[in-house]
N, C-alpha and C positions, 0 to 999 in steps of 0.2 A: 520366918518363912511361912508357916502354916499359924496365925495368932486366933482362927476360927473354926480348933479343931474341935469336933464333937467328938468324944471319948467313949460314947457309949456304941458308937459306930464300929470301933476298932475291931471287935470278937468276929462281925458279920465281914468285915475288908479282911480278914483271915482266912474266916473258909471260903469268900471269893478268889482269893490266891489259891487254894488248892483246887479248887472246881473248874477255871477259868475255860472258856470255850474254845473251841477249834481254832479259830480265828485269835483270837489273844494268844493263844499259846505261837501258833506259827509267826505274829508278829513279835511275840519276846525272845525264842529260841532262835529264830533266824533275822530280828533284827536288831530289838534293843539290847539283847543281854551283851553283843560285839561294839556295840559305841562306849567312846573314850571318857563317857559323861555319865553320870549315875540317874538309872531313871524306874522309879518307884511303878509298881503293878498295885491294883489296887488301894489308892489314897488315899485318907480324908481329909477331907478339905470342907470345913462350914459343917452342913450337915448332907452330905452327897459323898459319892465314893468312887472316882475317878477311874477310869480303865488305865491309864498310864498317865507318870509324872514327871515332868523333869525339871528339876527347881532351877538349875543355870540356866535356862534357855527361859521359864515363865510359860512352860509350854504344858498341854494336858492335850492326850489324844482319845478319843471317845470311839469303840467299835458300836456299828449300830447295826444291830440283829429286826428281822420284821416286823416288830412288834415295837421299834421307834417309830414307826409309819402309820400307825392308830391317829387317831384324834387328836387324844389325851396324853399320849405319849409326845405329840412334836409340841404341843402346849408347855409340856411338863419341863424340855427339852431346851426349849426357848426361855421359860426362866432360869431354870438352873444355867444354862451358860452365859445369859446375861450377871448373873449373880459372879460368879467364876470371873468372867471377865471385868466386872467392875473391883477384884481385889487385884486387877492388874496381867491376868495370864492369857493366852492365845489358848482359845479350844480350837481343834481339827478334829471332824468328825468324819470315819469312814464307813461305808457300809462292808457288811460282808461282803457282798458278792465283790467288792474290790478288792480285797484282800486276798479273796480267788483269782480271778479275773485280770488283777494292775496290779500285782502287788510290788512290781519294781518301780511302776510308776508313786505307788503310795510311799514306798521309804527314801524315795528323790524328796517327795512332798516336805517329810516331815526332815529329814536330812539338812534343807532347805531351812528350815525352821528353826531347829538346833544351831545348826553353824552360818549363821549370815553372818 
């Protein structure tokens, strides 16, 4: 499942599980933690650290706070999910303000994703 996991990663994908932002928390408590499918907060995968995982589906969902929208960031953004997607998974990247804003429309999205 995971044959490019960096190990030294894990300590920091820990205290991102307990810090995790307003937005991760409202999409795990009110969406992922009720599906029939197990799906990992905080991942690693290669050397990056996923926002959510879910290995049945091949599926990794990515919240993206204002400061994906820098330069350097959608640079950063566009390799890492090229990378991610050539070990074979679907990245969905959502902004905040959807998560606010759609967030029925967003867990149709990902729903979508999971169960086709």
């Amino acid at each position: 499942m995971n044959d490019t996991h960096n190990s030294k990663l894990t300590p920091f994908a820990r205290d991102l599980r307990k810090t995790m932002t307003k937005e991760e928390r409202k999409l795990w408590y009110e969406f992922f933690r009720k599906l029939p499918c197990k799906v990992h907060r905080q991942f690693v995968i290669g050397n990056y650290i996923v926002d959510f995982f879910c290995a049945s589906a091949n599926l990794i969902v990515e919240l993206d706070g204002s400061q994906h929208y820098e330069d350097k960031a959608v640079i950063y953004d566009k390799a890492r999910d090229d990378f991610l997607s050539s070990l074979g998974y679907t990245v969905l990247r959502y902004s905040n303000y959807q998560i606010h804003r759609e967030f029925e429309t967003v867990k149709q999205d990902i729903w979508n994703h999971i169960f086709r």
